[in-house]
C-alpha positions as CSV (number, residue, x, y, z in Angstrom):
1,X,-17.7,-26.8,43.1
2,X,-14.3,-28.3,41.3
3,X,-16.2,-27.4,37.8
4,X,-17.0,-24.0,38.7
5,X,-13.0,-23.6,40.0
6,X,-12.2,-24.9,37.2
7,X,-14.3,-22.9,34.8
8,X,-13.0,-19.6,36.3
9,X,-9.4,-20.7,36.2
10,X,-9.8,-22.2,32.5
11,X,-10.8,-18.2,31.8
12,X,-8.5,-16.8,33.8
13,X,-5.9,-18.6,31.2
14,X,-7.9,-17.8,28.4
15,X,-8.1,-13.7,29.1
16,X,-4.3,-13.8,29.6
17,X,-3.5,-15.4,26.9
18,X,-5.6,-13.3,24.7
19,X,-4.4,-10.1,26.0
20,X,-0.9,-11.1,26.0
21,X,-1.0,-12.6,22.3
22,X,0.7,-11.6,19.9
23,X,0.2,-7.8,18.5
24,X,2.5,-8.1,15.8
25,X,1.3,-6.5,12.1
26,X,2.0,-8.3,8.8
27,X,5.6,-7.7,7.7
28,X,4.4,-7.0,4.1
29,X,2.1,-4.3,5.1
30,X,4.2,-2.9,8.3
31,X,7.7,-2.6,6.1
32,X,5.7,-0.3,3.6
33,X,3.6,2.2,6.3
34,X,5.3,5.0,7.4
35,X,7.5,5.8,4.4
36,X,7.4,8.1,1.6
37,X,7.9,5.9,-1.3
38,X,8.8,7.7,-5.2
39,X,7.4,5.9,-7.9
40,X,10.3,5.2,-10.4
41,X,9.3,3.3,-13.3
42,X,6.4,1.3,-14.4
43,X,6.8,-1.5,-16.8
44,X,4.1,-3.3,-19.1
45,X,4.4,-6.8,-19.0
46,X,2.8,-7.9,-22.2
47,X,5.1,-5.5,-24.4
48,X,8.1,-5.3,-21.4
49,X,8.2,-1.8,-22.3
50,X,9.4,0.2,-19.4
51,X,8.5,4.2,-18.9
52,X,11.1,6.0,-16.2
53,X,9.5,8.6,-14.3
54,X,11.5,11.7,-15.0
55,X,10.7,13.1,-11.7
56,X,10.3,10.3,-9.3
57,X,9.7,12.9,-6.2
58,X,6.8,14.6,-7.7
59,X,4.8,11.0,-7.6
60,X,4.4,9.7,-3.9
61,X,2.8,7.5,-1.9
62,X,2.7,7.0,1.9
63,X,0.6,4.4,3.5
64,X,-0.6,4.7,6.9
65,X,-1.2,2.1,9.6
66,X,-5.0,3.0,9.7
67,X,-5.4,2.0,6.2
68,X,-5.5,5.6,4.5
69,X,-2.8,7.1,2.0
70,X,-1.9,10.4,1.0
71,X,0.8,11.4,-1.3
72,X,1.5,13.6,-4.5
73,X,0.6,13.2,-8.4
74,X,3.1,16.1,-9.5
75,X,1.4,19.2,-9.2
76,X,-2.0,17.0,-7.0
77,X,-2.5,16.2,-3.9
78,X,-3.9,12.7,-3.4
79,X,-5.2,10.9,-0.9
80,X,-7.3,7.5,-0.3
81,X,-7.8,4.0,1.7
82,X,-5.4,0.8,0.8
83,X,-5.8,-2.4,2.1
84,X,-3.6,-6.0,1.3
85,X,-7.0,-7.9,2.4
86,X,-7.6,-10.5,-1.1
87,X,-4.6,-8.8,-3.0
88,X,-4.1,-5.3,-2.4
89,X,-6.3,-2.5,-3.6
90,X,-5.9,1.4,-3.6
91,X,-8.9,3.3,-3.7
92,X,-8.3,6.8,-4.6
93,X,-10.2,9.3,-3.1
94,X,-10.1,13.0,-2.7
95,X,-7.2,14.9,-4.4
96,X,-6.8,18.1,-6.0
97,X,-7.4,18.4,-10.0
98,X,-4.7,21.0,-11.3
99,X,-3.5,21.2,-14.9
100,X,-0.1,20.1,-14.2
101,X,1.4,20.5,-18.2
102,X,1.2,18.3,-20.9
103,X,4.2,16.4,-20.4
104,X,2.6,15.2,-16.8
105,X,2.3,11.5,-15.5
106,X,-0.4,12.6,-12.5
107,X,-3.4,11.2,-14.5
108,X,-1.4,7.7,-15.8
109,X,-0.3,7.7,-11.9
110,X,-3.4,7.6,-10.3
111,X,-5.2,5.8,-13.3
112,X,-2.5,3.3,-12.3
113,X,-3.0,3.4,-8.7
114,X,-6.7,3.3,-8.4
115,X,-6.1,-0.4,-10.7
116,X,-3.9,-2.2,-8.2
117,X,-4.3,-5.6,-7.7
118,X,-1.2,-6.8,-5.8
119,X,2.1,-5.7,-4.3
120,X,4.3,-5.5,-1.4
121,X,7.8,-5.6,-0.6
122,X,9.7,-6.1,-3.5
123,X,12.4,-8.3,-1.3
124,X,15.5,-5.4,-2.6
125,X,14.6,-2.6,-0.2
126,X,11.7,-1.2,-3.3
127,X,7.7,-1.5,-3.5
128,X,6.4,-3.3,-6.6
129,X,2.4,-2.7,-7.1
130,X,0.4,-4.6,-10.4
131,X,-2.5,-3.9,-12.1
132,X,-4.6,-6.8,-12.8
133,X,-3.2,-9.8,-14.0
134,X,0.5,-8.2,-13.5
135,X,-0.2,-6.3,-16.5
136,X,1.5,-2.7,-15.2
137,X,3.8,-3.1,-12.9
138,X,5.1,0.1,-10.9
139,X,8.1,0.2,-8.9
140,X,8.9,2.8,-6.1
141,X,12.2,3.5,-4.1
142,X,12.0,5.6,-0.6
């Protein structure tokens, strides 16, 4: 009889503790959902040759809690999944294909972003995102 007491009050403990845990997110993924973020610049590493994007609100990003994106590639619409599970990875999916002009960064934008390898918080109020190995790294403001 004590065993079984004690069996249904070790759960008892158990269930509370598990539905009063914790229900935080990761700061490094919660401090970059829910905000529009401009891609500024990206730099390559090996040559430390930095392109500024002339137009920094015509290239967006905004991650959502559920794992999706959706954002703009100048004249595009794109959209996708993310996910900072063994680095971080953007998968591009469905966007819009218009001719946006010759002098357009939307297909070295989401050439870049369907290669990310890492990123997060860039610790000054930015996002930084790499390519593999840190070879291109982009850097967004909000």
């Amino acid at each position: 009889m004590n065993k079984i007491v004690f069996t249904i009050g070790l759960c008892a403990v158990l269930l509370t503790l598990v539905a009063c845990g914790s229900t935080e997110t990761p700061v490094s993924s919660n401090s970059i959902t829910g905000v529009e973020w401009q891609w500024q610049s990206v730099t390559n590493q090996t040559t430390s040759e930095t392109t500024d994007v002339s137009d920094p609100e015509n290239y967006t990003i905004t991650f959502n809690e559920d794992g999706t994106f959706e954002g703009t590639a100048d004249c595009n619409s794109i959209s996708g999944t993310w996910s900072q599970e063994n680095g971080f990875t953007i998968t591009v999916g469905p966007s819009t294909l218009a001719f946006c002009g010759e002098a357009s960064l939307d297909q070295v934008y989401v050439g870049l972003l369907d290669n990310i390898a890492a990123g997060g918080p860039d610790g000054v109020g930015g996002l930084a995102l790499e390519t593999a190995g840190g070879e291109q790294r982009m850097l967004f403001e909000s």
